[in-house]
GUTI-696159 format. One record per residue (C-alpha): x, y, z; residue in one letter. Coordinates in steps of 0.001 Angstrom, whole numbers, padded with zeros to 6 digits, always signed. Example, Ala and Ser with C-alpha at 12.3 -4.5 7.8 and 13.67 -1.06 7.14 Angstrom:
<recs>
+012300-004500+007800a+013670-001060+007140s
</recs>
This chain:
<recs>
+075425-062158+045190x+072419-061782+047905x+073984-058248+048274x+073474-057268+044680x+070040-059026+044861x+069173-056842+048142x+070716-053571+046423x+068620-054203+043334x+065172-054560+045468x+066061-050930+047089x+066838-049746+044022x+063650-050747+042462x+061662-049619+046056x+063501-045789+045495x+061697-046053+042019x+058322-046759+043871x+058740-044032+045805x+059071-041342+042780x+056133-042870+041134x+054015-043676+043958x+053900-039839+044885x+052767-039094+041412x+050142-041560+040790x+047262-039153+041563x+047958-036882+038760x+047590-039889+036621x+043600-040268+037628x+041823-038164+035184x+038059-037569+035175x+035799-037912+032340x+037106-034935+030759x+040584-036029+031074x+041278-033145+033159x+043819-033911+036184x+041646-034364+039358x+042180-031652+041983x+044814-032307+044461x+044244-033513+048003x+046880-035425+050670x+048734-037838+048460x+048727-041363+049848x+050883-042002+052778x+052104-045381+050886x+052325-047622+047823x+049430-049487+048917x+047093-046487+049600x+048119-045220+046300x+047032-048384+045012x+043795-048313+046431x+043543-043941+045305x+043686-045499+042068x+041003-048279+041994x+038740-045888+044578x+038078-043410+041258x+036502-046017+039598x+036906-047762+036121x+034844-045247+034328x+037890-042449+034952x+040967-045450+033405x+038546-045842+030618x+038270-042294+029906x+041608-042079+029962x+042061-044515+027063x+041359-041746+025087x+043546-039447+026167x+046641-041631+026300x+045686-043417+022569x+047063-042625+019640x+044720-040826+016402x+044838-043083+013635x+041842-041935+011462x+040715-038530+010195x+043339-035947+009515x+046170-033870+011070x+048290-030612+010080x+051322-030239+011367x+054093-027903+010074x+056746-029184+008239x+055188-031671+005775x+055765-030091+001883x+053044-032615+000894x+050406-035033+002323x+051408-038245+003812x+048811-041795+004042x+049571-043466+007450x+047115-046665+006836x+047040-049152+009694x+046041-052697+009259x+044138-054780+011896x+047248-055773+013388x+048472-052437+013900x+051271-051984+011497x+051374-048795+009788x+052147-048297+005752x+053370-044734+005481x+052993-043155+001819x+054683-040032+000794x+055465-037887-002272x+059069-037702-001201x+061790-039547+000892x+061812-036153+003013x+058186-036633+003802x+058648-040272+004454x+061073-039803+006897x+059400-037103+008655x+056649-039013+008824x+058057-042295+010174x+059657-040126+013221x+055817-038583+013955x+054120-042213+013568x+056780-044278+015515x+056413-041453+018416x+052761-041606+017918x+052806-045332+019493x+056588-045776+021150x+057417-042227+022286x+058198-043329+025923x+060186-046016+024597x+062531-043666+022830x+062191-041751+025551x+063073-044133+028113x+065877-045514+025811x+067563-042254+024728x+068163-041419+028581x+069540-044858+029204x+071997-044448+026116x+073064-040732+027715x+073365-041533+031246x+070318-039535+032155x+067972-041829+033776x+068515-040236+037295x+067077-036948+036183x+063504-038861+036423x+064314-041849+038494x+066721-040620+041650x+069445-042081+042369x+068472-045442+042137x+069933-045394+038567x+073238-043290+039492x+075625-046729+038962x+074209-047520+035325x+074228-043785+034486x+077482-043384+035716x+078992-046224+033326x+077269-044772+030316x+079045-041553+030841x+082537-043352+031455x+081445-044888+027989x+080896-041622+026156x+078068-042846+024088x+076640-039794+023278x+080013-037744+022459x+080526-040683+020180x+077444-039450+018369x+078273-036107+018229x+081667-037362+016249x+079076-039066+013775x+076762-036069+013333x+080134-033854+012561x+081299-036684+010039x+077819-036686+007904x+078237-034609+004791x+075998-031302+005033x+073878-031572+001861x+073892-035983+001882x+070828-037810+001876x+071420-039804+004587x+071669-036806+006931x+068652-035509+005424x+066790-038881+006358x+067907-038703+009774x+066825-034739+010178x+063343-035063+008947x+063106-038249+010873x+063683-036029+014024x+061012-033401+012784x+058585-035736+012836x+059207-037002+016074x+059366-033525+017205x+056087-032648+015248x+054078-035713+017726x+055941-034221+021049x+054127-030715+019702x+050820-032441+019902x+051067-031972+023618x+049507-035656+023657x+051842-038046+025667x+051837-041261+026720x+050692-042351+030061x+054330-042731+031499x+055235-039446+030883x+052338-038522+033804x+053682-041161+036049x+057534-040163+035850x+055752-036059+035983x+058179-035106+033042x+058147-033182+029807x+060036-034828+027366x+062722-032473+025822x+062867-032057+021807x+064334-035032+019914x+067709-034752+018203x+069948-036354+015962x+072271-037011+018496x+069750-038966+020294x+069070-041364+017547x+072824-041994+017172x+073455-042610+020771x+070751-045024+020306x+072442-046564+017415x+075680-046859+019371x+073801-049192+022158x+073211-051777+019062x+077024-051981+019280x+077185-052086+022725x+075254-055264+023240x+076273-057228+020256x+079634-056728+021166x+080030-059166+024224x+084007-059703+024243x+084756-057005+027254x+082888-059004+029606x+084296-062650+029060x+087792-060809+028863x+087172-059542+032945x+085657-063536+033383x+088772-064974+032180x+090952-062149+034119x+089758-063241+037114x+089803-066895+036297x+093953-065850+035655x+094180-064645+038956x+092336-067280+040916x+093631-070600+038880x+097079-069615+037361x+097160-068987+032943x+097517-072585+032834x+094954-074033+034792x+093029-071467+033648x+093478-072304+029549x+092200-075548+030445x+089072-074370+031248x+088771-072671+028231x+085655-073764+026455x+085742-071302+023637x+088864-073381+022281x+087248-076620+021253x+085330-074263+018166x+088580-072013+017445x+091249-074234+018318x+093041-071291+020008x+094329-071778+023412x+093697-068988+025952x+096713-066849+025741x+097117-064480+028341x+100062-062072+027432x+103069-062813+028985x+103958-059435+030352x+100286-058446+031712x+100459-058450+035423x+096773-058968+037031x+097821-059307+040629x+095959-056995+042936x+093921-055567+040342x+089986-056035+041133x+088406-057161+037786x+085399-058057+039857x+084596-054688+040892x+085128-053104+037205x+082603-056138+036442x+080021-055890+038513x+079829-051936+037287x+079922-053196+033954x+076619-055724+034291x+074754-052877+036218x+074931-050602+033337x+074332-054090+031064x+071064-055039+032756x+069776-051295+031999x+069817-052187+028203x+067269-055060+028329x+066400-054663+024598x+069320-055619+023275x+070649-058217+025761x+071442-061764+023730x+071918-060582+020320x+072168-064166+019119x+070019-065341+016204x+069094-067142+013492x+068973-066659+009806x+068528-068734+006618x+068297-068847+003063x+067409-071269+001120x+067744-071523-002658x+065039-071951-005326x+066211-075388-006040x+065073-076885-002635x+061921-075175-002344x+058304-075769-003642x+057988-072387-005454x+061253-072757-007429x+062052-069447-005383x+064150-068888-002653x+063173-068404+000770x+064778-066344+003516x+064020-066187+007864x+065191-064851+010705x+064968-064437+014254x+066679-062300+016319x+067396-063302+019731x+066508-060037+022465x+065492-059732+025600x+061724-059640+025619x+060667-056294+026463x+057265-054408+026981x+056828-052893+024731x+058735-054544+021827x+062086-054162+020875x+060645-053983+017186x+058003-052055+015651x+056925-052976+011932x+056164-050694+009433x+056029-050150+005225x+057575-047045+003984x+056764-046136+000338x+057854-043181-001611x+058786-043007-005021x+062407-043097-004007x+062128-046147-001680x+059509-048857-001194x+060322-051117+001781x+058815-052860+004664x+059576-054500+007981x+060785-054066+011225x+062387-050595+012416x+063878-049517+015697x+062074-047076+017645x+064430-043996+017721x+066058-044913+014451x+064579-044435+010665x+063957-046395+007664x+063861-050700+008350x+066121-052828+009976x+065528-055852+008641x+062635-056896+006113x+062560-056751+002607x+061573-054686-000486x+060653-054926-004280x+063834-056757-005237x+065320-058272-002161x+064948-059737+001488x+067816-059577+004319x+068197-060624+008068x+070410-060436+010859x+072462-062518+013355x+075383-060969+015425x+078986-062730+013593x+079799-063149+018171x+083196-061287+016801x+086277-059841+019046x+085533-055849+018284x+086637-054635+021554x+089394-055099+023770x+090736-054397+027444x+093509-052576+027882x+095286-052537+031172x+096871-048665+031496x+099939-048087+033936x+099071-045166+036091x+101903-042851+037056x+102167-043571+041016x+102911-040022+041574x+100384-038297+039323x+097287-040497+038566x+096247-038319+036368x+099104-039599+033832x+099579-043084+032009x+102473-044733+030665x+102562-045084+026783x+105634-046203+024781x+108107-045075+027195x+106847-041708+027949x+103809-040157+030697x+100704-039057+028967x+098011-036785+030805x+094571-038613+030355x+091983-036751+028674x+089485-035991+031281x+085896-034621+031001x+083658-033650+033623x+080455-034990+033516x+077126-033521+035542x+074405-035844+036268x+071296-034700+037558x+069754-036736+040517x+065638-036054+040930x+065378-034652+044358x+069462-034539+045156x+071918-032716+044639x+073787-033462+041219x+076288-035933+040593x+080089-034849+039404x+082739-037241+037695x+085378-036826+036185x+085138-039213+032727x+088793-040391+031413x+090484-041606+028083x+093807-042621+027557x+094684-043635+023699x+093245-047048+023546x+089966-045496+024629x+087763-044137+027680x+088500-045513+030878x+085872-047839+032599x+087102-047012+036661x+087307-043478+038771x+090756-042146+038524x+090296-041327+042088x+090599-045040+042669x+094201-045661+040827x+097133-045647+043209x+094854-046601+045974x+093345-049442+047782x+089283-049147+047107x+087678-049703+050616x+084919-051568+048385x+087251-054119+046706x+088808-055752+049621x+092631-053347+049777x+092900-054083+046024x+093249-051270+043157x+090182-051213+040723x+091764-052479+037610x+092581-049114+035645x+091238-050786+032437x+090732-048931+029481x+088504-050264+026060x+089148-049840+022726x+085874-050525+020670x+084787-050201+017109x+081446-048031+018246x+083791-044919+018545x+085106-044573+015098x+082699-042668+013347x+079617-044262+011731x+078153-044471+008312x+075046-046349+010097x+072226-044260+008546x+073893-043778+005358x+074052-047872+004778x+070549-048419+006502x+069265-046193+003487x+071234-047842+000804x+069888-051280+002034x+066350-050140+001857x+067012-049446-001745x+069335-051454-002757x+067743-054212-005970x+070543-056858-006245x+073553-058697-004734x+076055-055899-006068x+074207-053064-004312x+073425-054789-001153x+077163-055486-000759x+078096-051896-001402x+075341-050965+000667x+077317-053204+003417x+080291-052391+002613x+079782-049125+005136x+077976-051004+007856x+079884-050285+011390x+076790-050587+014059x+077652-053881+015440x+078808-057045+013101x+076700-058883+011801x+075928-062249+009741x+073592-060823+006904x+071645-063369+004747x+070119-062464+001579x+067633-063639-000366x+066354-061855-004427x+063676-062250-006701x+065808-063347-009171x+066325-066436-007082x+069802-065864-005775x+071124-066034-001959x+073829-065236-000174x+075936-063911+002915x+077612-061116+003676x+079758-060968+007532x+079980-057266+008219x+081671-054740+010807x+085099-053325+012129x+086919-055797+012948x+090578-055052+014164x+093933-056144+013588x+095838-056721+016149x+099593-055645+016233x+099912-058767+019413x+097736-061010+020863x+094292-062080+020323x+092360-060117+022579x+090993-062951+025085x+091983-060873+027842x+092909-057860+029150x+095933-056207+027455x+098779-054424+028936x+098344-050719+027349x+102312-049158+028291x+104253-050858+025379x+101577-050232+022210x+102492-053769+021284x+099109-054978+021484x+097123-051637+020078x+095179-052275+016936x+096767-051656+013421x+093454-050921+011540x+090454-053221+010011x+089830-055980+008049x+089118-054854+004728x+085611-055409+003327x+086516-057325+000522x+088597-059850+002605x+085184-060342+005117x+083575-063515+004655x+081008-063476+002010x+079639-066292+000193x+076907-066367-003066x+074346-068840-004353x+076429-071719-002343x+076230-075003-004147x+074335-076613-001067x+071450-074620-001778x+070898-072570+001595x+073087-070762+004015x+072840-070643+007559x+073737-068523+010584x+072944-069036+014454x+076331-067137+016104x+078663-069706+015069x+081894-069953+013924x+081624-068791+010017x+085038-070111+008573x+087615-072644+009358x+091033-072310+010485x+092420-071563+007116x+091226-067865+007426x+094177-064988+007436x+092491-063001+010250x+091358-063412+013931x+087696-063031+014141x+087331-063999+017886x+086610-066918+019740x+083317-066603+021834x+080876-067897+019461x+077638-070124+020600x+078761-073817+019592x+077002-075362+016676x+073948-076891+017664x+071212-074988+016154x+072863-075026+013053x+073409-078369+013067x+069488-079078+014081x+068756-076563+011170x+071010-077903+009100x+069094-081505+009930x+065646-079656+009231x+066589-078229+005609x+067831-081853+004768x+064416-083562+005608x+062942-082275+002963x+063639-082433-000766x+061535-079688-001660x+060415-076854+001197x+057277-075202+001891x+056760-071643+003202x+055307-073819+006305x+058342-076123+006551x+060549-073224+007127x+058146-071316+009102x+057775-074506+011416x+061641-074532+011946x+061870-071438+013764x+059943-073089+016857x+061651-076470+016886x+062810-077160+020430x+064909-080472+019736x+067670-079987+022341x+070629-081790+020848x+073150-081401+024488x+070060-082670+026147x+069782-085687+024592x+073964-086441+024748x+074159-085677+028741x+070524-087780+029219x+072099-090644+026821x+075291-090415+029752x+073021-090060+032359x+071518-093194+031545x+074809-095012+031212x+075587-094426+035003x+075268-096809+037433x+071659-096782+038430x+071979-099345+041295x+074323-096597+043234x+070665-094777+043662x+067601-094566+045299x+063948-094978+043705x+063444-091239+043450x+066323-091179+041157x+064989-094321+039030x+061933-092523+038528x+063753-089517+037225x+065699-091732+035129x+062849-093303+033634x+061253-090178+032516x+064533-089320+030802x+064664-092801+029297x+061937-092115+026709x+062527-088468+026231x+062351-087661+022580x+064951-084518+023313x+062197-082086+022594x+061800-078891+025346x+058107-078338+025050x+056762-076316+028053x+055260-079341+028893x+058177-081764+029128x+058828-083038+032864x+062128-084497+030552x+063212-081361+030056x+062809-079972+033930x+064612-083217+035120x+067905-082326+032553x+067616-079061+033002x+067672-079043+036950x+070519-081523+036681x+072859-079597+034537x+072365-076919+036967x+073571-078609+040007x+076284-080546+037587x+078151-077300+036533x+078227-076329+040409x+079985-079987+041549x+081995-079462+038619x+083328-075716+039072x+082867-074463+041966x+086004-077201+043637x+088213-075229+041192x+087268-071762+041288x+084969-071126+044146x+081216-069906+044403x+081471-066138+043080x+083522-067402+039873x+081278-070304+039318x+078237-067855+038569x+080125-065604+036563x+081767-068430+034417x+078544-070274+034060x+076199-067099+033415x+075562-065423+036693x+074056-061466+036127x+074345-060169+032513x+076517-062437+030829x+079130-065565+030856x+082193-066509+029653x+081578-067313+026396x+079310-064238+026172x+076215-065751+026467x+073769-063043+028674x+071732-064791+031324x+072227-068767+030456x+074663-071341+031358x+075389-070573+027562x+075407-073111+025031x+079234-073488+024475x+080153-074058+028390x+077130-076856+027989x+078575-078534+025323x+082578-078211+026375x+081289-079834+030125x+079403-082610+028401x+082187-083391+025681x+084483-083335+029262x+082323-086275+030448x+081759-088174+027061x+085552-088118+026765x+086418-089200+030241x+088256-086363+031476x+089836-087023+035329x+090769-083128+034828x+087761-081834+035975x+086843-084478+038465x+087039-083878+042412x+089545-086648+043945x+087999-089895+044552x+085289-089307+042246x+083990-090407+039058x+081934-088835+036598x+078766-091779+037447x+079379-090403+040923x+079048-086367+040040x+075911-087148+037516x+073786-089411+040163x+074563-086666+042870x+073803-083782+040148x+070366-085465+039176x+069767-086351+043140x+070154-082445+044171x+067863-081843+041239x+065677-084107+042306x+065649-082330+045494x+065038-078703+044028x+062336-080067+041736x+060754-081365+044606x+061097-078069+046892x+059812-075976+043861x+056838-078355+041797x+055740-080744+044252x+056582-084594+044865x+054142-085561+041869x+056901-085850+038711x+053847-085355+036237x+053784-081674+037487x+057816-080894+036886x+056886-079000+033679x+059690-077311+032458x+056860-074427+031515x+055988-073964+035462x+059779-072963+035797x+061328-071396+032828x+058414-069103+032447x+058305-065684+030455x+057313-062228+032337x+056770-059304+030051x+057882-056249+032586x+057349-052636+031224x+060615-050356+032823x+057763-049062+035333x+056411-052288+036047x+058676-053052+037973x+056735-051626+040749x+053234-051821+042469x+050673-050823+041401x+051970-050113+037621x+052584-053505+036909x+048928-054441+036646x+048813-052015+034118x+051924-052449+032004x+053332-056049+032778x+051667-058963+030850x+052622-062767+032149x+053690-065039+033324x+053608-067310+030439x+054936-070868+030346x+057765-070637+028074x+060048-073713+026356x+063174-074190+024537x+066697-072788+025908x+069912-072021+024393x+070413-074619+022307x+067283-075033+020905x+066471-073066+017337x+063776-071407+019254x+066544-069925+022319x+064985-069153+025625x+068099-068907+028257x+067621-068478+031531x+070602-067859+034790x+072481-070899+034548x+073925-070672+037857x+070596-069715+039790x+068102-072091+040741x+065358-069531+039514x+065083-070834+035392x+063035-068339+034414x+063297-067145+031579x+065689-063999+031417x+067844-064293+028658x+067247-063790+025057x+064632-065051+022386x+063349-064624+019360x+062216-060928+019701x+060588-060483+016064x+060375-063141+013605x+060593-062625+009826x+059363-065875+006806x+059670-064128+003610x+058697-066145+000368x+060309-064405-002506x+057499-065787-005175x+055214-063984-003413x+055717-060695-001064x+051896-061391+000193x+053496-064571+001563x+055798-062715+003881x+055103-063486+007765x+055832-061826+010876x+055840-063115+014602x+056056-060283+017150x+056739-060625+020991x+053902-058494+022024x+052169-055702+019828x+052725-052695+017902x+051786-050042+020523x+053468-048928+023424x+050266-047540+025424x+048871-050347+027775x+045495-048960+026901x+045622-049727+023136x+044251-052821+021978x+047406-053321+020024x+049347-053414+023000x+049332-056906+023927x+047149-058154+020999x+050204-060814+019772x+051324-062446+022827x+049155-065559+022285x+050455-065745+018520x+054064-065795+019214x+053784-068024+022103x+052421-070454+019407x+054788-070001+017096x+052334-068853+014792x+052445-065221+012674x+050333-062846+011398x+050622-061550+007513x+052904-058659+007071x+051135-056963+003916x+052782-055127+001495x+050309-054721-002002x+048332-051595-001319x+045161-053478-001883x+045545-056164+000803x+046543-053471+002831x+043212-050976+002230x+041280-054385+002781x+042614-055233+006306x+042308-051536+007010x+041770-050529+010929x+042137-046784+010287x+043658-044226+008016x+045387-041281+008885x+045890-038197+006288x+048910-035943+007545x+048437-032353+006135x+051036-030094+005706x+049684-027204+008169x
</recs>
């Protein structure tokens, strides 16, 4: 692990370099003209100093330059008719057209206006292109994009859209508009920095977007190389009893009984994996919450809907809200930069939101390579010739990059062929696993097409046909009308399997285990106006036992539903405020089972240090405020608990992957000793399992030990005064821009650190590495929130990370930090005359 850490410090110092040598061209004088060149600083540091020597007069000039026009008019070819882009004081734009085609053409133009390096920044990741402005610093995640074949994926949708549909239409205006801005020759600041003109947009570029969605909320692949490994080192038996996924499915791990994992490096095919994982920070998590509550247990006698999608918190936001009206649509919320019309939000008629279903839509597949010819595979007796691509990528200041990209029938493979038949010098003499992946992102997607028919869609009946094509991830939908119905709709591909369930990898000779198709629509779970009154979804298991089909088993353990679940029962009647006021509870339910353990241990076995821990823990309330030494004390001990627990059976190296070392953890859980490996240790202890136990030691022994090396870290880190162990001074929240990452851009894009509470079990999530001693926060929250009262759209509030714009010069860059740190939201208008009375500017786009 300190090698990774090392490699990822000269990764980031190569980026430096590339922007350090263009940070002069960045200093503009009054007139915004670039300053004439001289010697460009020898080093970082003198660049640094280049920059503050010019004076603040020249960065404020440059505010101009690098903001985005949001009163007064604009022409630009390709509008049929004029288009109102008002912006409210919080910066959110409400777009209003004569015509969907308009619309759409003018949502690409506005969301470029404030997030075009954003889409620029993310449409490279999502092609494998990031080395063409960054070096090779990037080659490793660029290379397992391209292995992916995101982006040919795309070009399959594009071919499948129908010529003369609307939903194609939608998605080519969209890209005029975006185009339209990039002809405006004014781009953001990073653009400068990174000395690169962005190329035209494309529709292919907002699909391969699309298709990194699925990517992240589909988490299976990794816990399926966890669990290989786990195979390997412990035996299938030993290793199924460390299973935690099984307590919520009741499915054993079943590893099949004719896949052969010996000297096959799953570690290697991993680590390659997380690298190209940890380039797609704006989707990491993809756990959430959603609600609905009925009309009959609310105040207004109308029902009420929220949701919170957990993300990694990124600079600038994942999300950017907007209103798009047209006579043929009228809907509001938050979009995707990149992508048209709204994620989630709501419009005349209805209100929706999102939490990923945590469901098995990809699987491993473990290809037998012809010893003679690795070019061939083994299917169903016979040798088949993988398809193979050549890919080019293009290094900034090298020489480019060839590889040769594979696919056998179950799907691209993830290592070199050059590797098969071989000992890898880099894996220790073994073979790099020749694994290939069969995933639901490759069939051909109807994404735009039900994004469109969502935004329009006025009851229950259309918003399940609307559904009824969604294939971009799968996902929990909750659903809320103004007719005061609710209700739940699980969507996605999910496969049938001909053998197996999917828990690990696969052997891919025999076709015994390939998939035989999807579980039809009508046959997903769905549920409407519930007799309970409310419906609720936090990446849980969604049905019981009884179901005909295998969803999957890594789901996130119950205990923010239950806590919700608790909340929605306190009250007879709810308030708008009641509900809002859920979404920051940080009651930690594990917390207060392993403290109530704790406690039970023999205190006399320990020294006064310990008692004083103990005593904080004693009147704990459970609650993981930033301010809670409680909450540093339990934290710090689970820590060093999984280690005395784990590492004794599996060793160091598989210890941080199974307990959430890099990008994600068995039990797919990104950056957290995850909520369901939390809950399946502590139910170990409160059931007195000798299983897990070292010899000669009992579970009083491994707790006192766990809280005295806590003790010990606390101490190191905070201080020997316990009043100063708040959890807030360690699990603290950094937002990093993708060039902050280096000095002296970070001043300029980065905002934080901010003390931060909660973690993953706590209905407001804030992970962190389980199996580091660093907790800060690096996992996923909740990166937008949505309260929608359906009595009143007016009502509707919004709670975003950050701000609207991406340009650190903007006043709406940063502008919501403090808000959402509170928990508190800001109004997310929709009547045209609340919106022309909160005005901050208004924009007329002319057709030229």
């Amino acid at each position: 692990m300190k090698g990774q850490k090392s490699s990822s410090r000269k990764d980031i110092q190569k980026v430096a370099e590339v922007i350090s040598n263009n940070i002069t061209d960045v200093i503009e004088n009054s007139e915004g003209k670039p300053r004439k060149r001289g010697r460009k600083p020898r080093n970082l540091l003198l660049a640094t100093s280049a920059l503050g020597a010019v004076g603040y007069s020249a960065w404020q000039a440059s505010k101009t330059r690098f903001s985005s026009k949001i009163n007064g008019e604009l022409k630009l070819s390709g509008l049929k008719s004029p288009v109102e882009v008002i912006r409210d004081k919080w910066g959110i734009p409400h777009l209003y057209a004569q015509s969907l085609s308009d619309l759409a053409f003018a949502q690409g133009f506005v969301q470029a206006q404030d997030r075009m390096w954003q889409m620029e920044f993310q449409r490279r990741v999502a092609s494998g292109r990031l080395s063409e402005i960054f070096g090779d610093a990037t080659l490793e995640a660029d290379k397992m994009m391209r292995r992916l074949q995101l982006r040919r994926a795309a070009h399959n949708d594009y071919a499948h859209m129908d010529s003369d549909s609307e939903e194609k239409m939608v998605l080519e205006r969209f890209v005029e508009g975006v185009n339209a801005y990039l002809n405006t020759k004014k781009l953001p600041l990073e653009f400068s920095l990174v000395r690169y003109k962005p190329e035209p947009w494309s529709p292919i570029d907002s699909l391969t977007w699309a298709k990194i969605i699925g990517v992240q909320q589909s988490t299976n692949l990794d816990s399926e190389l966890v669990r290989a490994q786990m195979v390997q080192k412990l035996g299938a038996e030993r290793a199924a009893k460390l299973e935690p996924t099984q307590m919520v499915t009741g499915a054993p791990l079943i590893i099949p009984p004719d896949a052969d994992y010996s000297g096959l490096d799953f570690e290697l095919i991993l680590e390659e994996y997380r690298k190209m994982q940890s380039t797609i920070g704006a989707f990491a998590g993809g756990n959430s919450n959603n609600w609905a509550v009925s009309g009959s247990r609310t105040v207004t006698g109308k029902p009420m809907l929220c949701n919170d999608p957990h993300m990694a918190v990124t600079m600038p936001s994942t999300w950017y809200e907007m209103h798009l009206h047209s006579p043929e649509i009228d809907v509001t919320g938050a979009s995707i930069p990149g992508i048209p019309l709204i994620g989630i939000g709501h419009n005349r008629h209805i209100a929706w939101g999102i939490t990923n279903t945590m469901s098995d839509s990809q699987d491993a597949f473990i290809e037998k390579i012809d010893p003679t010819n690795p070019q061939r595979y083994e299917y169903k007796g016979e040798w088949r010739e993988f398809e193979v691509v050549q890919e080019e990528i293009k290094i900034k200041g090298k020489a480019s990059f060839f590889m040769d990209c594979a696919r056998s029938v179950h799907g691209p493979l993830l290592s070199s062929l050059k590797l098969h038949g071989t000992p890898a010098a880099d894996a220790g003499g073994k073979i790099e696993a020749p694994l290939a992946v069969s995933w639901n992102i490759y069939e051909p997607s109807k994404g735009i097409r039900t994004l469109l028919k969502l935004n329009q869609a006025t009851n229950w009946q259309e918003f399940r046909e609307a559904l009824s094509t969604w294939d971009v991830g799968c996902f929990n939908f909750a659903y809320a009308d103004v007719e005061g119905n609710i209700g739940y709709q699980f969507t996605g591909l999910i496969p049938i399997r001909g053998k197996g369930l999917g828990l690990a990898p696969s052997p891919g000779n025999t076709g015994e285990y390939d998939w035989q198709g999807y579980i039809p629509f009508e046959e997903l779970p769905h549920i409407y106006n519930p007799e309970q009154g409310y419906i609720i979804t936090t990446n849980q298991k969604v049905v019981g036992n009884e179901y005909p089909y295998w969803l999957g088993s890594d789901y996130l353990g119950e205990n923010r539903a239950i806590r919700l679940r608790q909340l929605i029962n306190s009250r007879e009647k709810l308030s708008l405020d009641d509900v809002a006021r859920f979404q920051k509870d940080q009651l930690c339910l594990p917390g207060l089972r392993l403290t109530r353990r704790l406690l039970q241990a023999d205190a006399t076995k320990g020294n006064d240090w310990q008692r004083r821990a103990l005593g904080y823990l004693a009147t704990w309330d459970g609650v993981l405020t930033a301010h809670s030494v409680a909450g540093s004390i339990y934290h710090a001990t689970l820590q060093k608990l999984g280690r005395l627990v784990f590492e004794p059976i599996m060793g160091s190296s598989l210890t941080e992957s199974y307990l959430g070392n890099s990008k994600d953890a068995l039990g797919a859980h990104p950056n957290s000793l995850q909520s369901i490996t939390t809950t399946f240790l502590i139910g170990r202890i409160e059931a007195n399992d000798h299983d897990l136990l070292p010899m000669g030691k009992s579970w009083d022994d491994l707790l006192l030990e766990a809280l005295s090396r806590a003790i010990e870290l606390l101490r190191k880190k905070l201080g020997d005064d316990m009043n100063d162990w708040e959890w807030g001074k360690l699990h603290a929240l950094n937002y990093v821009h993708p060039l902050g990452m280096v000095k002296p851009l970070n001043r300029i894009f980065n905002r934080g650190p901010y003390p931060l509470g909660g973690d993953w079990d706590t209905v407001w999530q804030a992970g962190y590495n389980g199996s580091d001693d660093n907790f800060s926060f690096n996992g996923a929250t909740s990166s937008i929130r949505l309260v929608t009262d359906l009595n009143d759209w007016e009502n509707t509030r919004f709670g975003c990370t950050s701000g609207q714009s991406g340009a650190p010069m903007s006043p709406h860059y940063s502008d919501l930090i403090e808000e959402w740190l509170a928990g508190a939201y800001h109004p997310h208008l929709f009547n045209r005359a609340a919106i022309l009375d909160n005005a901050e500017g208004k924009l007329t786009l002319n057709p030229a």
